[in-house]
C-alpha positions as CSV (number, residue, x, y, z in Angstrom):
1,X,0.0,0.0,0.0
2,X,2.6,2.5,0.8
3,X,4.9,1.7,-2.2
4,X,1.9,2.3,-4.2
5,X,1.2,5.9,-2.8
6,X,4.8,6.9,-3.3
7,X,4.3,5.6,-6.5
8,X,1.5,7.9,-7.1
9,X,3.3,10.9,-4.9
10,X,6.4,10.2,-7.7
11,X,4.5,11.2,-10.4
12,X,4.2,14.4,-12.5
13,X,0.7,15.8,-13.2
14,X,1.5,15.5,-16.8
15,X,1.8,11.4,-16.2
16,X,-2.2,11.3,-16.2
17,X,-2.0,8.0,-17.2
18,X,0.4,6.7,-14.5
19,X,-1.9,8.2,-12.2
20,X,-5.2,6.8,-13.2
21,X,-3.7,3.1,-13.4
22,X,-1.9,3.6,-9.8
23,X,-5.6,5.0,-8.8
24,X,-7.5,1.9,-10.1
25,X,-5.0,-0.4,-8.7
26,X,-5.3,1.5,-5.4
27,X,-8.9,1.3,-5.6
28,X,-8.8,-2.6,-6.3
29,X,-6.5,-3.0,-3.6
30,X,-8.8,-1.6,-1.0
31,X,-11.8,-3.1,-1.9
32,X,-10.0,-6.2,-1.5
33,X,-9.2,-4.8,1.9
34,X,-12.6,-3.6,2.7
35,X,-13.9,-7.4,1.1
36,X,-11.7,-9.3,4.1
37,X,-12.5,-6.8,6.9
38,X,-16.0,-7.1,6.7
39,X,-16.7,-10.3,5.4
40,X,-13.7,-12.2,7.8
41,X,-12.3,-10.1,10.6
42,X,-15.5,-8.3,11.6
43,X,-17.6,-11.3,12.3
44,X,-14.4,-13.1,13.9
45,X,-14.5,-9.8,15.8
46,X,-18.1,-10.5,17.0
47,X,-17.6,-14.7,17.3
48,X,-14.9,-13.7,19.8
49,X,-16.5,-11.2,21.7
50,X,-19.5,-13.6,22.4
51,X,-17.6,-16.4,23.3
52,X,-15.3,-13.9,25.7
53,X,-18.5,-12.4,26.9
54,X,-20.1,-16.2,27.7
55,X,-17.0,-18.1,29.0
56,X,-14.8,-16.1,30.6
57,X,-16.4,-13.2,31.8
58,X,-18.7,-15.4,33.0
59,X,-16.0,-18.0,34.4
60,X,-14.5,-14.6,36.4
61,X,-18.1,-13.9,38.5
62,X,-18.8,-16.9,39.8
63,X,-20.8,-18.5,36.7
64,X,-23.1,-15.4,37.0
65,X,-24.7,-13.2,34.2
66,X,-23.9,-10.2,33.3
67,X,-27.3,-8.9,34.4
68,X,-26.5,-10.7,37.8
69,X,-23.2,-9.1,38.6
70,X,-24.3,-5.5,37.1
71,X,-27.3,-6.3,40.3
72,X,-25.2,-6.8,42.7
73,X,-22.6,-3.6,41.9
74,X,-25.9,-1.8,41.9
75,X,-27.0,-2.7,45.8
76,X,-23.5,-1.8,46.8
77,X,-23.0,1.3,48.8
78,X,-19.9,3.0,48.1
79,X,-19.9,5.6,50.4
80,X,-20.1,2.8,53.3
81,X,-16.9,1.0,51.4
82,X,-15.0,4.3,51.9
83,X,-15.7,4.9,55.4
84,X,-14.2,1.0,56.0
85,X,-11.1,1.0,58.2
86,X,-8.4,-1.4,56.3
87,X,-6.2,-3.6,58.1
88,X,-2.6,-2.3,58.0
């Protein structure tokens, strides 16, 4: 990709042609790009993050959903948590 913008940054303006075949392959290159991103990274993307989001982040909070754990950080009193006197 970069050798083909200095390519392109090489060029006169009176190479027109140079420019428009450097521009289609450009354009070809990233649609290719584009093409593998969205039809192979992004769902990989998504297949991990639900996977990660049902294993181990479940694993971590003692087999509880989300929902569960987002409960019980809701009931707790954080003012009460600062006023606790830690063992030192």
């Amino acid at each position: 990709m970069k050798g083909m913008l200095r390519k392109l940054d090489e060029t006169t303006e009176r190479a027109e042609v140079t420019r428009t075949e450097g521009l289609e392959k450009l354009k070809q290159e990233l649609t290719v790009h584009e093409a593998i991103e969205e039809e192979i990274l992004y769902p990989a993307l998504i297949e991990f993050a639900r996977h990660y989001n049902e294993t181990w982040l479940v694993a971590r909070h003692a087999y509880r959903t989300p929902a569960q754990v987002r409960a019980d950080q809701s009931r707790v009193d954080y003012k009460e948590m600062t006023e606790l006197k830690l063992a030192a």
